[in-house]
PLY file of the C-alpha trace (Angstrom):
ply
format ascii 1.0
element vertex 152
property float x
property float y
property float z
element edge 151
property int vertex1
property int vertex2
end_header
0.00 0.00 0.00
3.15 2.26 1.26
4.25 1.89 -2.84
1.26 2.22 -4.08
0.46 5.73 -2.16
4.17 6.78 -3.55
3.65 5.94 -7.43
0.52 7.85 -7.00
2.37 10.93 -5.77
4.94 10.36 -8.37
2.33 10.00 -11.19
0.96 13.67 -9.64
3.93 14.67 -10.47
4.42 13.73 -13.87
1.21 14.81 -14.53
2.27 18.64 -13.28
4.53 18.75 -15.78
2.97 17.27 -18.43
2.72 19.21 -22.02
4.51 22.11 -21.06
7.51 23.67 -23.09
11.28 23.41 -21.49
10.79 27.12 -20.92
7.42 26.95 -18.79
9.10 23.64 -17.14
11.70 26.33 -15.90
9.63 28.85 -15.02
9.89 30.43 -11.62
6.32 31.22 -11.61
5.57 31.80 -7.66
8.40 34.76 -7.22
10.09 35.23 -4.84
10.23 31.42 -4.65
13.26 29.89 -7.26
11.22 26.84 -7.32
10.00 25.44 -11.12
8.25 22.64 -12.01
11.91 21.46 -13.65
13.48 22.13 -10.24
11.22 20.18 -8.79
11.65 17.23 -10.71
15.86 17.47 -10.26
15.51 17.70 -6.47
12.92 14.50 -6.46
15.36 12.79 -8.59
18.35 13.53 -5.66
15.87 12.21 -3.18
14.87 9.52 -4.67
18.48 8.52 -5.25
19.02 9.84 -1.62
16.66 7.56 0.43
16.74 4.56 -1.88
20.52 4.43 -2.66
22.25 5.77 -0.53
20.46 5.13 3.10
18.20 1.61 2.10
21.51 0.01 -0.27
23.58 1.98 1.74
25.32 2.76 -1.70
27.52 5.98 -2.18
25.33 9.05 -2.77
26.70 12.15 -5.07
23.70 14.02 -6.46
23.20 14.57 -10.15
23.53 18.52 -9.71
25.62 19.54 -6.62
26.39 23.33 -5.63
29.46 25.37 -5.81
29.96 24.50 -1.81
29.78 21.22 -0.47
26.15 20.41 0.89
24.45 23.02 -1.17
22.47 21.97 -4.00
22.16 22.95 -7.43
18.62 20.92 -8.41
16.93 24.48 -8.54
19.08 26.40 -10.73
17.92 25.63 -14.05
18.03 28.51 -16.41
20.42 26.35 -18.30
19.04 23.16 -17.38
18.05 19.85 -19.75
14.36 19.22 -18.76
14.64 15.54 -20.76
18.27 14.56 -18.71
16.14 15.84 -15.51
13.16 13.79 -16.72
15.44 10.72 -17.61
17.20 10.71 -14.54
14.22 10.98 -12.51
12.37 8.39 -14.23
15.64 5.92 -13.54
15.91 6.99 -10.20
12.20 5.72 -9.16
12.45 2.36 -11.21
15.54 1.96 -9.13
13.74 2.96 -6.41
10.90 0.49 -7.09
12.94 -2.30 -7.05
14.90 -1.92 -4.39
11.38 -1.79 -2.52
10.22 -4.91 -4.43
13.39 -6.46 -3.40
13.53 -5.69 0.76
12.57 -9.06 2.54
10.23 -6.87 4.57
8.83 -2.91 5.56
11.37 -3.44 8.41
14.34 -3.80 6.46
16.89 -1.38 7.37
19.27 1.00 5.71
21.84 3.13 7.33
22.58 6.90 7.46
23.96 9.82 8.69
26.88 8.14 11.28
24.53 4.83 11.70
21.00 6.08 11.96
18.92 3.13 10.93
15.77 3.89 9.18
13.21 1.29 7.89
12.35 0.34 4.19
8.25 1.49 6.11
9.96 5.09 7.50
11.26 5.89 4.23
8.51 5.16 1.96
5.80 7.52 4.50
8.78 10.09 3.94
8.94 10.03 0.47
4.97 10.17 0.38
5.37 13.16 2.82
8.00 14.48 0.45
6.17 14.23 -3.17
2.93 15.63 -1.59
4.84 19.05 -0.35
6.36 19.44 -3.38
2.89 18.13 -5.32
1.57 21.15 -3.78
3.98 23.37 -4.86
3.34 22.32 -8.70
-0.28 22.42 -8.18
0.66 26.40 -7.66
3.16 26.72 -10.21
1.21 24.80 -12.75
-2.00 27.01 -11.93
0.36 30.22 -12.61
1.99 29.22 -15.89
-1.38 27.91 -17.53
-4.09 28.09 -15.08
-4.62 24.35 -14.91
-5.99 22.52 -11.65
-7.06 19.68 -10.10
-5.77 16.16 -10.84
0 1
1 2
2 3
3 4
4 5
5 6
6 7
7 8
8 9
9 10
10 11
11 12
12 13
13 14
14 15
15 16
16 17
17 18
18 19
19 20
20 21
21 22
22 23
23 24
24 25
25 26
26 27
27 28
28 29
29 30
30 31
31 32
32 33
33 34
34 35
35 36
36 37
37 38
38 39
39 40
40 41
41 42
42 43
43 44
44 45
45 46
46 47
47 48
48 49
49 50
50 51
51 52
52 53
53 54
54 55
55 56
56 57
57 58
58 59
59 60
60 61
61 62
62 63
63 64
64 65
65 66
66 67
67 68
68 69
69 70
70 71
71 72
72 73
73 74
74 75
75 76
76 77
77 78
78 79
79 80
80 81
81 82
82 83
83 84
84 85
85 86
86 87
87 88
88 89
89 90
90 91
91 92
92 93
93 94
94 95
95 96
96 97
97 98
98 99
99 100
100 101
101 102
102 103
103 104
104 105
105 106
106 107
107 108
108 109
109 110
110 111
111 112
112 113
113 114
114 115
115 116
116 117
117 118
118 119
119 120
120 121
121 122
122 123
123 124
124 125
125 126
126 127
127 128
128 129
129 130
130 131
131 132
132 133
133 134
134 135
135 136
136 137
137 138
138 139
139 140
140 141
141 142
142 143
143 144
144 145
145 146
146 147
147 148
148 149
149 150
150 151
């Protein structure tokens, strides 16, 4: 059920952005806010990679689009920014994801992170719903400024 709650918010999500140009996908469209659909979809990407990789496989985490200083991020500058590499890698990132969920023996299953912190395959997946429906709601209002579409 956990998965199935999380495809659904990804799906939102795809559905935000769906049938807009690369320069509406980068559109800062809620100023003062730099977030953009395209942004959006970059950052999920890193924390899908994040939480799946990195703290459930406990695999070495760089993110697709660090910042200048270590620990800062770049996922929301994207005046210059590929929407289909941010799409691509995204889309990788939750099939990834989705197995590595398909593959834990159980919702207990444990990853670690952060100096040993364990979380659970069942605490990350109600996090990552958490995550995609804040940031859901923030392309629900960027997608109703740069068209006016709603709902869905």
């Amino acid at each position: 059920m956990l998965a199935a709650f999380l495809q659904f918010q990804r799906d939102t999500l795809a559905l935000k952005c769906a049938d807009l140009t690369p320069d509406q996908l980068r559109e800062r469209a809620v100023p003062p806010s730099p977030l953009s659909l395209l942004g959006l979809v970059r950052h999920l990407a890193d924390v899908e990679r994040g939480w799946f990789r990195s703290v459930l496989l406990g695999e070495a985490d760089e993110p697709y689009w660090p910042g200048a200083t270590p620990g800062e991020y770049a996922d929301f500058d994207v005046e210059d920014a590929d929407p289909d590499e941010a799409f691509r890698l995204w889309r990788e990132e939750c099939a990834r994801s989705r197995a590595a969920v398909a593959a834990a023996g159980s919702l207990e299953t444990a990853g670690g992170h952060d100096g040993g912190t364990f979380y659970s395959l069942r605490h990350i997946l109600t996090h990552m719903i958490e995550e995609y429906a804040r940031h859901n709601g923030h392309a629900d209002l960027l997608r109703e400024r740069i068209d006016g579409r709603t709902g869905e």
